[in-house]
KOLVOSE-245320 format. One record per residue (C-alpha): x, y, z; chain. Coordinates in steps of 0.1 Angstrom, whole numbers, plus 2048, in hexadecimal, padded with zeros to 3 digits. Layout:
@x=X | y=Y | z=Z | ch=A
...
REM end
This chain:
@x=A90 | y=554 | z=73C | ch=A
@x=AAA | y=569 | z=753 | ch=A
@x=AA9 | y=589 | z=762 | ch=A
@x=AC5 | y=599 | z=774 | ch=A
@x=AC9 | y=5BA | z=78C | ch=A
@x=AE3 | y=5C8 | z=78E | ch=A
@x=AEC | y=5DF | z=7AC | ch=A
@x=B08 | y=5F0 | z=7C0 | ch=A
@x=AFF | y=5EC | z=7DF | ch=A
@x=AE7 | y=5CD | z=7F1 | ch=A
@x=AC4 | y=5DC | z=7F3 | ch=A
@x=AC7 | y=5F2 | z=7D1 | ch=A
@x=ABB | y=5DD | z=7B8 | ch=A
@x=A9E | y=5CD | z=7D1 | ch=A
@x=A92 | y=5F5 | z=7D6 | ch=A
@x=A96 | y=602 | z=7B3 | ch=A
@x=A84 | y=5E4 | z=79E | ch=A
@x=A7D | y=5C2 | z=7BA | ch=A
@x=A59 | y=5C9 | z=7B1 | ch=A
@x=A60 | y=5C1 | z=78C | ch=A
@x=A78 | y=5A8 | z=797 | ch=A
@x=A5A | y=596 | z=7AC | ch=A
@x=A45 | y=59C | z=78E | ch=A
@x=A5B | y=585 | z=774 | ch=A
@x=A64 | y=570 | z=78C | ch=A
@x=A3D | y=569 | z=793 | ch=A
@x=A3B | y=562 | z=76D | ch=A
@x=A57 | y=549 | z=76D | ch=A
@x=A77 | y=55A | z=769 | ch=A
@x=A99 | y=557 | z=778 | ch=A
@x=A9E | y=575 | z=78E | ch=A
@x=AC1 | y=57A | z=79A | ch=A
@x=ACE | y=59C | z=7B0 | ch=A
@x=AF0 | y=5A4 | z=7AC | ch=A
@x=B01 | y=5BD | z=7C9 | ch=A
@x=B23 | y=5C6 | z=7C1 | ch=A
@x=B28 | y=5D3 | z=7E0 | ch=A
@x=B10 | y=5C7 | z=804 | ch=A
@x=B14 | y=5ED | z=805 | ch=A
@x=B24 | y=5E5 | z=827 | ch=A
@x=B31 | y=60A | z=82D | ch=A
@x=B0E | y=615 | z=838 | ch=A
@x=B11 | y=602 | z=85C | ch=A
@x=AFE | y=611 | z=87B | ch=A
@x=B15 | y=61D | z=894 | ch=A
@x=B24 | y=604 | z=8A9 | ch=A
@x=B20 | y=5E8 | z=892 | ch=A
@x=B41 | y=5D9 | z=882 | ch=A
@x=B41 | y=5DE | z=85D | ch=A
@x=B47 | y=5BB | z=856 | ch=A
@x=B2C | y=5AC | z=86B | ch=A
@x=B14 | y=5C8 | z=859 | ch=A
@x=B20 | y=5B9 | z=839 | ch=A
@x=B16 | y=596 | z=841 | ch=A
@x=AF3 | y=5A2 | z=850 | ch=A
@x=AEB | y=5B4 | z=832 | ch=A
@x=AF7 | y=597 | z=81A | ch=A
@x=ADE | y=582 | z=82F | ch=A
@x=AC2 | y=59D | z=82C | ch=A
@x=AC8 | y=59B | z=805 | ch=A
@x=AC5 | y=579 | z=802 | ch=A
@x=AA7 | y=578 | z=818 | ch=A
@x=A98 | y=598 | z=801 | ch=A
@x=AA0 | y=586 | z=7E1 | ch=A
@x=A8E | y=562 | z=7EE | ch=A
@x=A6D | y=57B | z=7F4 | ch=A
@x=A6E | y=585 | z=7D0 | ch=A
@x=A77 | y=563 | z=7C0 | ch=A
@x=A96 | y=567 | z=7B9 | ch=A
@x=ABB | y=564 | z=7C4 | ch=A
@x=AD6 | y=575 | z=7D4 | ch=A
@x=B00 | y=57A | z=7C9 | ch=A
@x=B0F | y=595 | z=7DC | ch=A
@x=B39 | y=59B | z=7CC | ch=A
@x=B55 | y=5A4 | z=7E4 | ch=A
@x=B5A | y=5C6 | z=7DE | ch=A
@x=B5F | y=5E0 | z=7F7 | ch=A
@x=B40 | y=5FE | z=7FA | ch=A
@x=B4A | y=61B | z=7F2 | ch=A
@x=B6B | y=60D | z=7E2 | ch=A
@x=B5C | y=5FF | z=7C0 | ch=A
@x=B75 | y=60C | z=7A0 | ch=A
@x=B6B | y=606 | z=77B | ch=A
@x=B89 | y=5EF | z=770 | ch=A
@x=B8D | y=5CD | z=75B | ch=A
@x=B88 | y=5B8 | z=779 | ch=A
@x=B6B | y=5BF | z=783 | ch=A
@x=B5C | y=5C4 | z=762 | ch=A
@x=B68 | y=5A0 | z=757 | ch=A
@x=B5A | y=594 | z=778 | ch=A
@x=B36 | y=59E | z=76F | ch=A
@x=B3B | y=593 | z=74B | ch=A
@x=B44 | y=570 | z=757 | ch=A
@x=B22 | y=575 | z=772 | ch=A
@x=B0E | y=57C | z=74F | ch=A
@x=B1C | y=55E | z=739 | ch=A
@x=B13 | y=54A | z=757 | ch=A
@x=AF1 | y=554 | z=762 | ch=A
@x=AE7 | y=55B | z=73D | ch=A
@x=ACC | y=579 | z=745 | ch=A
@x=AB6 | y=588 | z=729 | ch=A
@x=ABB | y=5A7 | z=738 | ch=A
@x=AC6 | y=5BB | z=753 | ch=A
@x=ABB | y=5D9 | z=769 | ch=A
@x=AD4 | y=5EF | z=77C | ch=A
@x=ADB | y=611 | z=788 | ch=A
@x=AD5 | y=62E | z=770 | ch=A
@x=AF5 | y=642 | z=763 | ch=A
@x=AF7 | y=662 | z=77A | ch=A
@x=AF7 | y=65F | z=7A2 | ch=A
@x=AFF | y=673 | z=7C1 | ch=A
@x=B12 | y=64D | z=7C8 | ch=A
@x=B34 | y=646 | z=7B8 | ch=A
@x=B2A | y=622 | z=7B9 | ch=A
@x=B09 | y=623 | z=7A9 | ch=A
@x=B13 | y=637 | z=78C | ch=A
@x=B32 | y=61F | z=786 | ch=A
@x=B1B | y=600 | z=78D | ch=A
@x=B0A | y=609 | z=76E | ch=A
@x=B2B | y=611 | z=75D | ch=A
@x=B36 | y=5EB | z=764 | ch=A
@x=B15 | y=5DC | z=759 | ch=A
@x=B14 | y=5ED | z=733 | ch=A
@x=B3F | y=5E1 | z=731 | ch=A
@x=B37 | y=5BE | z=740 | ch=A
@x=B17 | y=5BD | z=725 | ch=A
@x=B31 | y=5C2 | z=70A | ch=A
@x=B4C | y=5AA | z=716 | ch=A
@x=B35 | y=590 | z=71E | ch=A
@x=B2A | y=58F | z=6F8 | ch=A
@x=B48 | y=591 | z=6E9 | ch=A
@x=B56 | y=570 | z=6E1 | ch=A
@x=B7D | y=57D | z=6E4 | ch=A
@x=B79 | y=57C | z=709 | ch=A
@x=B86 | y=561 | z=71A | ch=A
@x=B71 | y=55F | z=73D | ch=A
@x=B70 | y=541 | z=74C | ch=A
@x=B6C | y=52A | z=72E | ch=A
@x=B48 | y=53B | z=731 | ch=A
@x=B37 | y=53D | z=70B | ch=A
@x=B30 | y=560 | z=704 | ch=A
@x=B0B | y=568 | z=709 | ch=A
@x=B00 | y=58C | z=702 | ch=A
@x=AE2 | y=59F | z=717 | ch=A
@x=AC1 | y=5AA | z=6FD | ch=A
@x=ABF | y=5CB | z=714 | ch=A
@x=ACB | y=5E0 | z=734 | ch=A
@x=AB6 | y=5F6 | z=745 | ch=A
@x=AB8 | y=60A | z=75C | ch=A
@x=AA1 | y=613 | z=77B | ch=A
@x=A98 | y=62B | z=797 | ch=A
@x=AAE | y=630 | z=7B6 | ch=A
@x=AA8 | y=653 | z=7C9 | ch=A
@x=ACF | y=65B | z=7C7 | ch=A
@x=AD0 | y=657 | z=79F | ch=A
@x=AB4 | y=66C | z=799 | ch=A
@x=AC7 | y=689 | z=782 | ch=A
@x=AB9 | y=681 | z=75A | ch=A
@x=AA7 | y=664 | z=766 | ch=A
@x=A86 | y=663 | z=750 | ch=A
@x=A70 | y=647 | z=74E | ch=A
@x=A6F | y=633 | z=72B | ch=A
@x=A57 | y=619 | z=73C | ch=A
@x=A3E | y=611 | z=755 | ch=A
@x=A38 | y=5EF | z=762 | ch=A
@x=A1D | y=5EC | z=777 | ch=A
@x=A23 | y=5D4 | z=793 | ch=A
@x=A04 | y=5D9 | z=7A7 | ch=A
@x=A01 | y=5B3 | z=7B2 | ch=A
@x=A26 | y=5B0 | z=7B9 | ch=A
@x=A29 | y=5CF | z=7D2 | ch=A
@x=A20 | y=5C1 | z=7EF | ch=A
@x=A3F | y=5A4 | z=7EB | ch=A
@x=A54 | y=5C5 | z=7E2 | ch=A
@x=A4D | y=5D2 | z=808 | ch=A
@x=A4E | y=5B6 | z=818 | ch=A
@x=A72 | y=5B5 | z=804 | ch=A
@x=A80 | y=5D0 | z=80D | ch=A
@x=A79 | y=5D3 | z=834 | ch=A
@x=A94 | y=5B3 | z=833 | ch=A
@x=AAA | y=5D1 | z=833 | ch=A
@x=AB1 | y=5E0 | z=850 | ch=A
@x=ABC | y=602 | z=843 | ch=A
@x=A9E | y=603 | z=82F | ch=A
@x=A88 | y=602 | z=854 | ch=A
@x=A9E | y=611 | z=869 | ch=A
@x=AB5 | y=62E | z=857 | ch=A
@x=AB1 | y=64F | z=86A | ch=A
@x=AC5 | y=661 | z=84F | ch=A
@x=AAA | y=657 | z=82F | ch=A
@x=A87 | y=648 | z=82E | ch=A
@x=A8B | y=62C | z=816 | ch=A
@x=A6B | y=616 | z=81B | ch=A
@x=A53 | y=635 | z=81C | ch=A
@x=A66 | y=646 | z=7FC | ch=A
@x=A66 | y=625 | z=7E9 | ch=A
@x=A40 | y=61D | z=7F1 | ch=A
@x=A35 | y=63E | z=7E7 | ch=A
@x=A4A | y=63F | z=7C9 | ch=A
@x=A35 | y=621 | z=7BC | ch=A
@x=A18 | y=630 | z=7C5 | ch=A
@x=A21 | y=64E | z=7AF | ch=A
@x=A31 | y=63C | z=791 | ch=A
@x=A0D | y=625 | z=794 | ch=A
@x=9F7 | y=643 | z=798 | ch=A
@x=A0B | y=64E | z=773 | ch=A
@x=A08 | y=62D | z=763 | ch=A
@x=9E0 | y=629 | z=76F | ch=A
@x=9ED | y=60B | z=786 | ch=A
@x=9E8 | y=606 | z=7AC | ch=A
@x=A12 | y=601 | z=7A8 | ch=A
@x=A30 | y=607 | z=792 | ch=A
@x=A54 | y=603 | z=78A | ch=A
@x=A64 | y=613 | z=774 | ch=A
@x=A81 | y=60E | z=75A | ch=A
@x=A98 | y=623 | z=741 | ch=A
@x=AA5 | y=618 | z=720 | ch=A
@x=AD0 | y=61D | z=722 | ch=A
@x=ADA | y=639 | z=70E | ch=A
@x=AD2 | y=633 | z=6E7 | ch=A
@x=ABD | y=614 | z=6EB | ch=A
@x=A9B | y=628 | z=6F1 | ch=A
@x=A97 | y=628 | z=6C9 | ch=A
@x=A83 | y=614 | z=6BD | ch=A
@x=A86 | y=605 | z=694 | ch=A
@x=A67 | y=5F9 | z=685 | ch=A
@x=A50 | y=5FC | z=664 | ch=A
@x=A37 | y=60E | z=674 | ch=A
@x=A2C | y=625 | z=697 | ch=A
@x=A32 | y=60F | z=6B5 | ch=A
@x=A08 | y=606 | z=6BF | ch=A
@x=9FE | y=615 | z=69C | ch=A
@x=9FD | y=5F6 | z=682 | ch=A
@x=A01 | y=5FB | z=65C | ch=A
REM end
């Protein structure tokens, strides 16, 4: 069993679901965190961009060993990404490979160019990886069961919680986590750790947990088709 995350930047996916991802992984899945970008653009002043991009590849890698999982950060610029067949196919050929059941990734609308195309890449890449007619990399097609989407404080316009997961026991792993980063500690222009911390507060005070994460269906796949009322049985 395979999960994936999906984000723009390193540091996205870990803050917007590395609870969950700690949580699975505790249960004996294969957790893999997928940057597109190190987000690289971001660097403190004074620091090289370059050398910024290798210490936050580093502080991914040591973020994603914390929650039991692993770490593949692509080559693409920050700031730069562009919704094209390349890079689609690229992520296709990352799905046949890795095989996940599902994936989690930015939700559609963001102040960030490259978190609303992130998610624009992942639903195309979904579709090509299924379809046998691609050729990518002599890879056999393999097709995801779902793609959610979760909660980042730049894509918050129509983002609406379909579920709650609490991840109580897993929190603690999550902070640890995320203070690899050192944007997350040390950004003067946005308090990351405090804002994520309380957010899962919140989100667990609304699902009667200590802690949660939470997740939204893409677009169309919140309908459910069954016999019956979902809890109600006939």
């Amino acid at each position: 069993m395979r999960l994936m995350i999906v984000g723009a930047h390193c540091g996205d996916g870990e803050l917007q679901a590395g609870a969950i991802a700690h949580k699975y992984a505790k249960a004996g899945w294969h957790v893999t965190f997928l940057h597109l970008t190190a987000g690289e653009k971001g660097a403190p002043a004074q620091m090289d961009v370059n050398v910024y991009r290798d210490q936050k590849i580093r502080e991914a890698e040591q973020a994603a060993a914390i929650l039991g999982g692993s770490s593949i950060t692509l080559s693409h610029r920050d700031a730069e990404l562009t919704f094209n067949e390349e890079i689609c196919k690229e992520v296709a050929a990352i799905f046949r490979r890795e095989k996940p059941e599902f994936v989690i990734t930015h939700w559609e609308n963001s102040m960030h160019p490259d978190h609303a195309l992130c998610q624009r890449i992942v639903q195309d890449a979904w579709l090509k990886a299924a379809l046998p007619g691609f050729e990518l990399e002599g890879l056999p097609p393999h097709g995801l069961k779902r793609v959610f989407h979760s909660e980042n404080w730049e894509d918050m316009e129509g983002y609406e919680p379909d579920i709650y997961v609490d991840v109580s026991e897993s929190f603690e792993a999550y902070l640890e986590a995320i203070s690899c980063y050192d944007f997350v500690i040390n950004s003067s222009s946005f308090r990351y750790y405090d804002y994520y911390k309380a957010l899962g507060t919140v989100r667990g005070c609304l699902a009667r947990a200590t802690y949660a994460q939470t997740l939204k269906n893409s677009r169309g796949l919140h309908v459910r088709k069954e016999g019956m009322i979902p809890g109600f049985p006939v």
